[in-house]
Structures are given as C-alpha cells and as structure tokens.
C-alpha positions in Angstrom: 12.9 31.8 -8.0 15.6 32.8 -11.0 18.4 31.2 -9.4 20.4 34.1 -8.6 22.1 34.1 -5.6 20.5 36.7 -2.8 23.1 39.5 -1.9 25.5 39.0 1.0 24.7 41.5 3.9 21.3 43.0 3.2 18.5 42.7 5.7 18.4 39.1 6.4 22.3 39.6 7.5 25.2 37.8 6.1 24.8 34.8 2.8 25.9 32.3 5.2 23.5 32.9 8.1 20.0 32.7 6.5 17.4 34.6 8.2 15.8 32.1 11.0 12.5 33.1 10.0 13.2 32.1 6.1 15.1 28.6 7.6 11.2 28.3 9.8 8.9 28.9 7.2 10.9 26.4 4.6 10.6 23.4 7.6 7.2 24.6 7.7 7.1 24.0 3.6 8.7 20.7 3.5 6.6 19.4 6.7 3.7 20.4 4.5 4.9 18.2 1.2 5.4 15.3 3.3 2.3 15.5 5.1 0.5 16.0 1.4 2.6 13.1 -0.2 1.4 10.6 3.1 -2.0 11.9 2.8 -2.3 11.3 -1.1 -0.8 7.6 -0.4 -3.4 7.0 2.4 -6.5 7.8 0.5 -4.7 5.6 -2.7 -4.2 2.5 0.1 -7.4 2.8 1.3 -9.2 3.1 -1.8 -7.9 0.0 -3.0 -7.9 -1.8 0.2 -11.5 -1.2 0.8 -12.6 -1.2 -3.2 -13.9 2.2 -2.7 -13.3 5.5 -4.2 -10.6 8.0 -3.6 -13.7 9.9 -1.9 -15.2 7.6 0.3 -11.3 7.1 1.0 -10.9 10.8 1.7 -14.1 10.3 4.1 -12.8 7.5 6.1 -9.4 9.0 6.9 -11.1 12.5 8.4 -14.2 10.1 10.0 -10.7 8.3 11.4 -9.1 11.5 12.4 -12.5 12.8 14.1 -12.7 10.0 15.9 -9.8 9.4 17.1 -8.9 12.5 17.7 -5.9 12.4 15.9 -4.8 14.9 13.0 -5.0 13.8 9.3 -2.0 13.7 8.6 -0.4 11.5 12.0 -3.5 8.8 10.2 -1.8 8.9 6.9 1.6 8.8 8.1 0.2 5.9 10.3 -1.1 3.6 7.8 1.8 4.2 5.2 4.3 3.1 7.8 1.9 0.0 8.5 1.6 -0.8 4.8 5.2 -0.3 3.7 6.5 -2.3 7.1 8.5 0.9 8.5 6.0 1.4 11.2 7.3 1.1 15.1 6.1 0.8 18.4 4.4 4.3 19.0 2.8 3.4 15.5 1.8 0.4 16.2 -0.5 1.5 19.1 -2.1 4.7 17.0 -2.8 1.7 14.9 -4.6 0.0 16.8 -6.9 2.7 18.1 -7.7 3.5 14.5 -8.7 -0.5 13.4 -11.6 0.1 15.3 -12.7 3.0 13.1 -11.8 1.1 9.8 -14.5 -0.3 7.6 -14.7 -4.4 8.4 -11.3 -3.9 9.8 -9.4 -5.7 6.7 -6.4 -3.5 7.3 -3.5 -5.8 8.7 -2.7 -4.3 12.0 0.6 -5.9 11.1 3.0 -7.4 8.7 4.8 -9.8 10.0 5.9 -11.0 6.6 6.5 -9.9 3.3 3.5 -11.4 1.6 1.2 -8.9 -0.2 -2.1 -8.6 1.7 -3.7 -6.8 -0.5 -7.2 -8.6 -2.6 
C-alpha cells in the first residue's frame, strides 16, 4: 500500500473500472471491520451490564448465538442497536428471542427514553 496509483489498462482493465473481484473482496473487508467493531462493543456492553469479564462476555454472546441460532455478529449488531436506540422492528424481535438467553435478563429489551440504564 505505497500510494501509487495502479497503471491504467493492465490486467484488471481500464483505472476507472476496478476489477469486480477487487470491488467484492473490499465489501467483503469492510463487512468484516464492522462486524469486528459491533462484536468488540457487544462483549464491552455486556461485560459491564452483567459485571462480568470481557470473557464470560465473549461466552454469553456465542452461548447466544448457539442458541439462537443466529450468527455472532447479527447478536452484536443486535444489542448495539438496542443499547444505542438505533434498533428497529426486525431488531426488536431478534431481541427478544435472545432475552431469553441473557443472564437474569437485565438487558432493556427497549429504550423508550433516554435515561441511562446502565448500574
């Protein structure tokens, strides 16, 4: 990655078209940072919600995902959009199967105001 420009023509065909396998993998890439960055915030709200460590944390959002049958990173993305008030309809019903898998259910399974529910 040195910043210089890739040579028009070439294999992957002309500068302005990139190669649609390049433009796939990148998509790929970024899908992967979010999912990390949602991940990383899950196991931080759950460790804190749930006084635990970022292990146990780590535990109960796979045990949630095994259980629910839903992947990792649909949980995280799930209980960051709860915490942080973004979460919608679709959400709110993932949510709901997961509660059930939570430990003594202290997550809010929703925010109806802005008050902080954290202890």
């Amino acid at each position: 990655m040195s910043g210089t420009p890739l040579p028009s023509g070439g294999p992957s065909g002309p500068a302005d078209q990139p190669d649609p396998e390049l433009r796939a993998e990148i998509a790929q890439l970024q899908e992967a940072v979010q999912s990390q960055r949602a991940i990383g915030m899950a196991i931080g709200l759950l460790s804190a919600r749930y006084e635990c460590s970022t292990e146990q944390a780590w535990r109960s959002l796979l045990r949630i995902s095994q259980d629910s049958n839903t992947k990792v990173r649909t949980v995280a993305r799930v209980l960051v959009a709860t915490h942080d008030g973004s979460s919608d309809g679709a959400d709110q019903a993932l949510l709901d199967a997961f509660v059930a898998h939570l430990p003594a259910s202290r997550w809010p399974p929703r925010r109806v105001t802005g008050e902080d529910l954290a202890p």
